[in-house]
DSSP file (Angstrom, degrees, kcal/mol; ACC not computed):
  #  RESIDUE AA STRUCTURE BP1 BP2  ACC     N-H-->O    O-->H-N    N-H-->O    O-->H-N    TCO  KAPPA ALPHA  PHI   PSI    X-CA   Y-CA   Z-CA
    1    1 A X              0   0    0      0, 0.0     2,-0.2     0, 0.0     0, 0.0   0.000 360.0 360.0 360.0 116.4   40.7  -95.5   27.0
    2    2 A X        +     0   0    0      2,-0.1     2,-0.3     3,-0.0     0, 0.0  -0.832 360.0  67.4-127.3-174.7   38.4  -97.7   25.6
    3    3 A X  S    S-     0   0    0     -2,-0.2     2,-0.5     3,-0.0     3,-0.1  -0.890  86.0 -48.1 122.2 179.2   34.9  -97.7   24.4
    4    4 A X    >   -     0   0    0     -2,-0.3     3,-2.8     1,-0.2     4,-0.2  -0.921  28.4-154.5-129.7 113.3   33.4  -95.8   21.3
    5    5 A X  T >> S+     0   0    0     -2,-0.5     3,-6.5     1,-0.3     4,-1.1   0.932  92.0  72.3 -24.1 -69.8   34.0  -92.1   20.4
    6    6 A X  H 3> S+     0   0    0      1,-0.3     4,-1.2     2,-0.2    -1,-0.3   0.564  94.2  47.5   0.9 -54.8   30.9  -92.2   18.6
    7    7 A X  H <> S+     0   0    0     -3,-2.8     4,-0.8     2,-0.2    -1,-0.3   0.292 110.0  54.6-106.5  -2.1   28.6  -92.3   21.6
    8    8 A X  H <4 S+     0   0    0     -3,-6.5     5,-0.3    -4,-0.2     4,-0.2   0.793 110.9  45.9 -77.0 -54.8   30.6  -89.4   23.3
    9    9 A X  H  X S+     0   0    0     -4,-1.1     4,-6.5     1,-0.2     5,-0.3   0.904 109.4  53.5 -39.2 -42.4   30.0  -87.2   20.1
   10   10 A X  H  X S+     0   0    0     -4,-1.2     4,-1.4    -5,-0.4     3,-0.4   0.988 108.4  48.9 -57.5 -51.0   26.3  -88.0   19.9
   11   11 A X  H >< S+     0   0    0     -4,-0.8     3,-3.1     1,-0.2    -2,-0.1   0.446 110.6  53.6 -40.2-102.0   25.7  -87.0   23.6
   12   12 A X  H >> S+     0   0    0      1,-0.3     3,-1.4    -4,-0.2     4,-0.6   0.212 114.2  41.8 -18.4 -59.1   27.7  -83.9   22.5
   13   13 A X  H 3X S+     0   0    0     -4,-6.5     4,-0.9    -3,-0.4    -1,-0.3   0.571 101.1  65.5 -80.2  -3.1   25.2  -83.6   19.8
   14   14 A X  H <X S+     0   0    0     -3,-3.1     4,-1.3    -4,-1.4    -1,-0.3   0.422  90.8  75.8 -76.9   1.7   21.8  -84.4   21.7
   15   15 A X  H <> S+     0   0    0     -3,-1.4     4,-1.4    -5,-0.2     5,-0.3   0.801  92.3  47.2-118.3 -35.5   22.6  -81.3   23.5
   16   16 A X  H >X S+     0   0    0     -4,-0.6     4,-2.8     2,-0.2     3,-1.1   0.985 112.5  41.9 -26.8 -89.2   21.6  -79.2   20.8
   17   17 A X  H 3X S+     0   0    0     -4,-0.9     4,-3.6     1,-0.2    -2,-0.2   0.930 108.2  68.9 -49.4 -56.8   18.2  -80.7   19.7
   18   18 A X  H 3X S+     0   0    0     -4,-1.3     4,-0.9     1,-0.2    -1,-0.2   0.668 107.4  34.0 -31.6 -40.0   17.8  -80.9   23.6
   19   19 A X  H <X S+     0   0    0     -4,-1.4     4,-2.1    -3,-1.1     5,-0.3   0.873 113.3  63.5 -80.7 -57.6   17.6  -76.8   23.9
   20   20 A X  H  X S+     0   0    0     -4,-2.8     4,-0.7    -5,-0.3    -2,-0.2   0.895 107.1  36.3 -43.8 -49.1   16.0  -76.5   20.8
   21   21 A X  H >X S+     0   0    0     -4,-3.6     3,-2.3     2,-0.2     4,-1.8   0.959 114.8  58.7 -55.7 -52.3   13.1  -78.3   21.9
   22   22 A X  H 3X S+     0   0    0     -4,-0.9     4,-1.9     1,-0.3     5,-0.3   0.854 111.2  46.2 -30.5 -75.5   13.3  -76.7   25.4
   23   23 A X  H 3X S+     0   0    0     -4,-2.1     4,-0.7     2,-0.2    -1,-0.3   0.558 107.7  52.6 -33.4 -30.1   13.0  -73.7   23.7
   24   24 A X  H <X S+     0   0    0     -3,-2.3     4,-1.8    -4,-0.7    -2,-0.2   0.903 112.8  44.4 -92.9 -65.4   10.1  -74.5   21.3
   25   25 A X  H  X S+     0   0    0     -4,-1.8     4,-0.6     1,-0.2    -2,-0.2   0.857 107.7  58.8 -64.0 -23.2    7.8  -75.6   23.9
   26   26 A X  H  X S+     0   0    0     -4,-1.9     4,-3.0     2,-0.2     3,-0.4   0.801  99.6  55.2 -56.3 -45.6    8.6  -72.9   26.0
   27   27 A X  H  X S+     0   0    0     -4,-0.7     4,-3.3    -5,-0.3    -1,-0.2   0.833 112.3  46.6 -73.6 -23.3    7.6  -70.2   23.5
   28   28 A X  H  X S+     0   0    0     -4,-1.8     4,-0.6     2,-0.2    -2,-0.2   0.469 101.2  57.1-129.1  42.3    4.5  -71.6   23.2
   29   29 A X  H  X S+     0   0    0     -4,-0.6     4,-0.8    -3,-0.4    -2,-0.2   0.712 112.9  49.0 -11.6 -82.6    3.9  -72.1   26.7
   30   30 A X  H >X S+     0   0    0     -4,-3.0     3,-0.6     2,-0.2     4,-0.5   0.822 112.2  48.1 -35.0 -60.0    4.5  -68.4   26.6
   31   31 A X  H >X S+     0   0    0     -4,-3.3     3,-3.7     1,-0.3     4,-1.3   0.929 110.2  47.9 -15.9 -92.6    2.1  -67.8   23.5
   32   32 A X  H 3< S+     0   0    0     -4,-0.6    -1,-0.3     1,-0.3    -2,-0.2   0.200 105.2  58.9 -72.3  -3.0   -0.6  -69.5   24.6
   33   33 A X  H << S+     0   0    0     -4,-0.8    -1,-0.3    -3,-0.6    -2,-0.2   0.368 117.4  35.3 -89.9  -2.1   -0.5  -67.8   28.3
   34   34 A X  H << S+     0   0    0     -3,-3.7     2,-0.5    -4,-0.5    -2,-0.3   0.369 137.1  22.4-101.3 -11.9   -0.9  -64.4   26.7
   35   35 A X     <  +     0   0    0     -4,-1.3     4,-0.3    -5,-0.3    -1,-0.2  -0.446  65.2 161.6-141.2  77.9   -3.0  -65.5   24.1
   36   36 A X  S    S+     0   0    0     -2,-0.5    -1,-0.2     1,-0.2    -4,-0.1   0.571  74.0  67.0-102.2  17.3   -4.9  -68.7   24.8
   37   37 A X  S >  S+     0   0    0      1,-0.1     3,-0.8     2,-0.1     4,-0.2   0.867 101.7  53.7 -45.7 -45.9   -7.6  -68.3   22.1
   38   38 A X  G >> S+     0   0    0      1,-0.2     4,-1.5     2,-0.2     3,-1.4   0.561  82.7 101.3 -71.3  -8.2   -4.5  -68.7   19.5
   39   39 A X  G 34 S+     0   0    0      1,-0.3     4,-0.4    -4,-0.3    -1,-0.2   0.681  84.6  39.9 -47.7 -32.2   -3.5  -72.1   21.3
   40   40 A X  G <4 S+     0   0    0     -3,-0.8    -1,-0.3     2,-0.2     4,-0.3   0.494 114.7  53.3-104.4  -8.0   -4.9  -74.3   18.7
   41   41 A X  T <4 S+     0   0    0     -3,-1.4    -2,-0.2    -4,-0.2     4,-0.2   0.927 115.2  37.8 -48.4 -48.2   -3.8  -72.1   16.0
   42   42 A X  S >X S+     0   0    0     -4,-1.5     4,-3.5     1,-0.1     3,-0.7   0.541 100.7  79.3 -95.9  -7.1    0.1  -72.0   17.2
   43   43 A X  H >> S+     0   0    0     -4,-0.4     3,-1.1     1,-0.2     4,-0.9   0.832  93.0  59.1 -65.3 -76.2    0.1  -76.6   18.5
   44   44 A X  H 3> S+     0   0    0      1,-0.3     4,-0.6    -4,-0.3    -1,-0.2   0.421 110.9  31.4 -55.9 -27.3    0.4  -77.4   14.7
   45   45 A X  H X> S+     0   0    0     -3,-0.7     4,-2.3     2,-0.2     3,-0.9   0.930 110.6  69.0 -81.9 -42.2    4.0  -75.3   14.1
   46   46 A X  H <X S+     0   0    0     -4,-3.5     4,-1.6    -3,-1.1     5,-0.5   0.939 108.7  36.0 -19.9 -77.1    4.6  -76.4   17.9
   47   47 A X  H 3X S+     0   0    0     -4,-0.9     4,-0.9     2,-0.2    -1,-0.3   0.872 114.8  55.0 -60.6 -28.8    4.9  -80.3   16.0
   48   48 A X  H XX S+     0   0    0     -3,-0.9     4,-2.1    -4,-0.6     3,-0.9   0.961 112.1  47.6 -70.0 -69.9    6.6  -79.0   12.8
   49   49 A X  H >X S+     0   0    0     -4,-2.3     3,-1.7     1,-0.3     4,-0.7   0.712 113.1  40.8 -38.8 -83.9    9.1  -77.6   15.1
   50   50 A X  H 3X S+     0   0    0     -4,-1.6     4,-0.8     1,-0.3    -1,-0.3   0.429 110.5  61.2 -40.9 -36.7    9.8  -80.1   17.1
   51   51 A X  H <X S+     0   0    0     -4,-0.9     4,-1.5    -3,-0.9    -1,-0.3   0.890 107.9  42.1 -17.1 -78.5    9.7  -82.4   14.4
   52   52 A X  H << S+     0   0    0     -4,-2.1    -2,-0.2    -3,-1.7    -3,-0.1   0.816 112.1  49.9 -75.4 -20.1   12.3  -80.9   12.7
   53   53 A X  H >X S+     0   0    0     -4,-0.7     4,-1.1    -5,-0.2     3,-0.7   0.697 104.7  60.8 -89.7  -8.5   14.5  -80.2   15.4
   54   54 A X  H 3X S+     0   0    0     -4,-0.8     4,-1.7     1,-0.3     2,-0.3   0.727 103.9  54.2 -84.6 -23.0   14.1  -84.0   16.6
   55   55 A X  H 3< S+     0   0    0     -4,-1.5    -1,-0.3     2,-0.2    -2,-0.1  -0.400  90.9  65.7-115.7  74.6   15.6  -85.0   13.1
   56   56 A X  H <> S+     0   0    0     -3,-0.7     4,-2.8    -2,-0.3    -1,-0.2   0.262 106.0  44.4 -67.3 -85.1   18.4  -83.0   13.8
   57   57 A X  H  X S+     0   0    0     -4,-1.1     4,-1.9     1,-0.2     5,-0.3   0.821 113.0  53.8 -25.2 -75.4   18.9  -86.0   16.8
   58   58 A X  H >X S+     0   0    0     -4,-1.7     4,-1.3     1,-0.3     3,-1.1   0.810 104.6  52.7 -41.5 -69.5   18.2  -88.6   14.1
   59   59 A X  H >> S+     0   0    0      1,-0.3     4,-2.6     2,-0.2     3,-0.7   0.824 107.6  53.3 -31.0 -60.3   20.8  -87.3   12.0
   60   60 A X  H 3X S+     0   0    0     -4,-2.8     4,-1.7     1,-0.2    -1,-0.3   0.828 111.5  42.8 -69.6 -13.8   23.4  -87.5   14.8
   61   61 A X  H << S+     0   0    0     -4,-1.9    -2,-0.2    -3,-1.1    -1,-0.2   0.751 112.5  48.5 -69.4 -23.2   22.9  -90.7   15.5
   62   62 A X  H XX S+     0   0    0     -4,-1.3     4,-1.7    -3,-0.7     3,-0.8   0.763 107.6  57.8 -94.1 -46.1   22.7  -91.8   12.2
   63   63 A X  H 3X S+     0   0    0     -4,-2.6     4,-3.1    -5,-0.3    -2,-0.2   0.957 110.3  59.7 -44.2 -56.9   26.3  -89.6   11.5
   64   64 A X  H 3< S+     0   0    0     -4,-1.7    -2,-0.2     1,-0.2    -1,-0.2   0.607 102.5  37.8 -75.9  -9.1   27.3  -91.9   14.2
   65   65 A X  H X4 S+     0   0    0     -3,-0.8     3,-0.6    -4,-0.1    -1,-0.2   0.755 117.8  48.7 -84.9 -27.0   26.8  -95.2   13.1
   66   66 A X  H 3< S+     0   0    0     -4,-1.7     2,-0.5     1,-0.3    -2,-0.2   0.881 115.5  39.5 -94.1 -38.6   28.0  -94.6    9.6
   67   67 A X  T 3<        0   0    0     -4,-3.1    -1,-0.3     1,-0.2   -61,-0.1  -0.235 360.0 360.0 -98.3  83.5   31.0  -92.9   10.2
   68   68 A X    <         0   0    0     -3,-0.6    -1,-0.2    -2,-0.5    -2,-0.1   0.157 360.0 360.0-126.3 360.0   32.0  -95.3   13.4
């Protein structure tokens, strides 16, 4: 087998952050179709969220160069 573990683990770990997000927009989808006055209340945590759950991703990639 050759090739670099690494870059099987990250996929492994994109798969995470990948739901998360999925998840993130989805609730507020949801929100904002019962309640779409509050839509411009709820975008800003939308982008915090997503934010934070994208440097989750960063992190595994970054896990994956350094311990390679």
């Amino acid at each position: 087998m050759t090739g670099s573990l690494s870059a099987v683990g990250y996929g492994l770990a994109a798969i995470g952050p990948g739901i998360g997000v999925g998840i993130i927009f989805a609730a507020y989808i949801q929100a904002t179709a019962r309640q779409p006055e509050s839509a411009r209340l709820t975008q800003q945590w939308v982008w915090i969220g997503f934010a934070v759950v994208e440097a989750l991703a960063l992190l595994g990639i970054a896990f994956g160069f350094v311990f390679k």
